[in-house]
C-alpha positions as CSV (number, residue, x, y, z in Angstrom):
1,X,147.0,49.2,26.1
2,X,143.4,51.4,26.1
3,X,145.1,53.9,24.1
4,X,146.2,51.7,21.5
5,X,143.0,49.8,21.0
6,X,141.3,53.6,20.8
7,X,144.0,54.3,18.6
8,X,143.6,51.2,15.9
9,X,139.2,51.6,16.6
10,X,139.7,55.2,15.1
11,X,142.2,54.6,12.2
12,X,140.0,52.0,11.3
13,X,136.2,53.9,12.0
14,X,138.3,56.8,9.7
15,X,139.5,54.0,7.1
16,X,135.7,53.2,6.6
17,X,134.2,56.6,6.3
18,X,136.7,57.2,4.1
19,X,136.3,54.2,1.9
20,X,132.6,55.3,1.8
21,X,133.0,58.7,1.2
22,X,135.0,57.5,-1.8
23,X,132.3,55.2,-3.1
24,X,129.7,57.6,-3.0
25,X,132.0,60.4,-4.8
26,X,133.2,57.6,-7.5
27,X,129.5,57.0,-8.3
28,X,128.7,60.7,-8.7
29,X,131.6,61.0,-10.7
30,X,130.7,58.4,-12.8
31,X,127.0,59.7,-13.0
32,X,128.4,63.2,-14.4
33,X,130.7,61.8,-16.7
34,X,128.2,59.0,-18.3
35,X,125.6,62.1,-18.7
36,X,128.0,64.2,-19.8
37,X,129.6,62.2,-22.8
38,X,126.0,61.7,-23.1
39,X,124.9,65.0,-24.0
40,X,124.9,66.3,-27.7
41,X,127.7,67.9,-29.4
42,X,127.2,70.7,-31.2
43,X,126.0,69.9,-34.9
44,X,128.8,71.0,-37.0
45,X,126.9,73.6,-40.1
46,X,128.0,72.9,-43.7
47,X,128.3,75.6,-45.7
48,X,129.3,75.7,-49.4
49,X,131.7,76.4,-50.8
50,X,131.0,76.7,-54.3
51,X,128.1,77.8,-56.6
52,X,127.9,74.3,-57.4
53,X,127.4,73.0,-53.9
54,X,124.7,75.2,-53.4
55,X,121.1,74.5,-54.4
56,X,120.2,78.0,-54.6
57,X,122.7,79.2,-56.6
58,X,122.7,75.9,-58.8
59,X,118.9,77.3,-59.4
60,X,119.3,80.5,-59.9
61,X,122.5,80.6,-62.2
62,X,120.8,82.0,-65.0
63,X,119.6,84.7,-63.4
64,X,121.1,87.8,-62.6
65,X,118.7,90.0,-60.2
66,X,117.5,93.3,-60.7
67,X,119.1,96.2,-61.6
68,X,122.7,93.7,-61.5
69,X,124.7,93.7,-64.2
70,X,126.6,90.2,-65.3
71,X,129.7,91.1,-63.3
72,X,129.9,93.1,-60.9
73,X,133.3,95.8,-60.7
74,X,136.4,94.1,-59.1
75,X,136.3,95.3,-55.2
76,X,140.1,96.5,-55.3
77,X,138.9,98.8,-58.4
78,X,136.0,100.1,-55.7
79,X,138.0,100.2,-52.4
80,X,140.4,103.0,-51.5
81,X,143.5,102.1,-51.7
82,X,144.5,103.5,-47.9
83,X,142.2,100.7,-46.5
84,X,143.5,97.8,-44.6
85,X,144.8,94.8,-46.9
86,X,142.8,92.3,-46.6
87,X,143.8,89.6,-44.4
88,X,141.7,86.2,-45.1
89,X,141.1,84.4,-48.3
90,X,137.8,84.5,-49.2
91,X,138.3,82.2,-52.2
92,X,134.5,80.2,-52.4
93,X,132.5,82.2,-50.0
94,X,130.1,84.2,-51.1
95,X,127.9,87.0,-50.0
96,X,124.2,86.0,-49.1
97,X,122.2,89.4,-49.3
98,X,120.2,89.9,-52.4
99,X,120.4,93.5,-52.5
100,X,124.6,93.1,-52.6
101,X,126.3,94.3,-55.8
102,X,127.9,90.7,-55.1
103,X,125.3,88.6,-54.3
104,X,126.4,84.9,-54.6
105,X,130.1,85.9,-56.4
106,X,132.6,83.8,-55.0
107,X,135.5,84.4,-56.7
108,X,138.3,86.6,-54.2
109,X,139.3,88.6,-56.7
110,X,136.2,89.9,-57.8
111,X,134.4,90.6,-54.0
112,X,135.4,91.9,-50.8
């Protein structure tokens, strides 16, 4: 009989540390997931795609840059030809760097 009631006074003394245990982890939990959905996500970067898009280049169409001439050779006519194909399509990107032979061209045949 004393080993019974010792019995059912721990299963129960483990039932409630247990169930407390479990609150205090479920409101932790909870804490970390409201702060974390709460965060900021990363901030997505537009970039365009076009000459058009682009306020700089919508500006600056009519000029062509020093020593540039209006269009600039085709890369496959300055690449050699036992260099790796290319594998992306660059259609509507353009290069950035004002000292580039293709500064701001976006057409893929045309730049690298």
């Amino acid at each position: 009989m004393q080993k019974e009631i010792l019995l059912a006074e721990s299963v129960l003394i483990a039932g409630l540390v247990g169930w407390e245990l479990w609150q205090r982890g479920k409101r932790a939990l909870t804490r970390w997931w409201k702060a974390w959905r709460a965060k900021p996500k990363r901030a997505w970067t537009l970039r365009p795609r076009t000459p058009d898009e682009c306020v700089d280049c919508r500006l600056a169409a009519t000029e062509c840059g020093p020593g540039r001439t209006q269009s600039p050779r085709p890369w496959e006519e300055v690449k050699s030809k036992a260099g790796r194909p290319k594998e992306h399509d660059s259609e509507g990107y353009a290069c950035m760097d004002p000292a580039c032979e293709y500064y701001k061209v976006t057409d893929a045949r045309i730049h690298a």
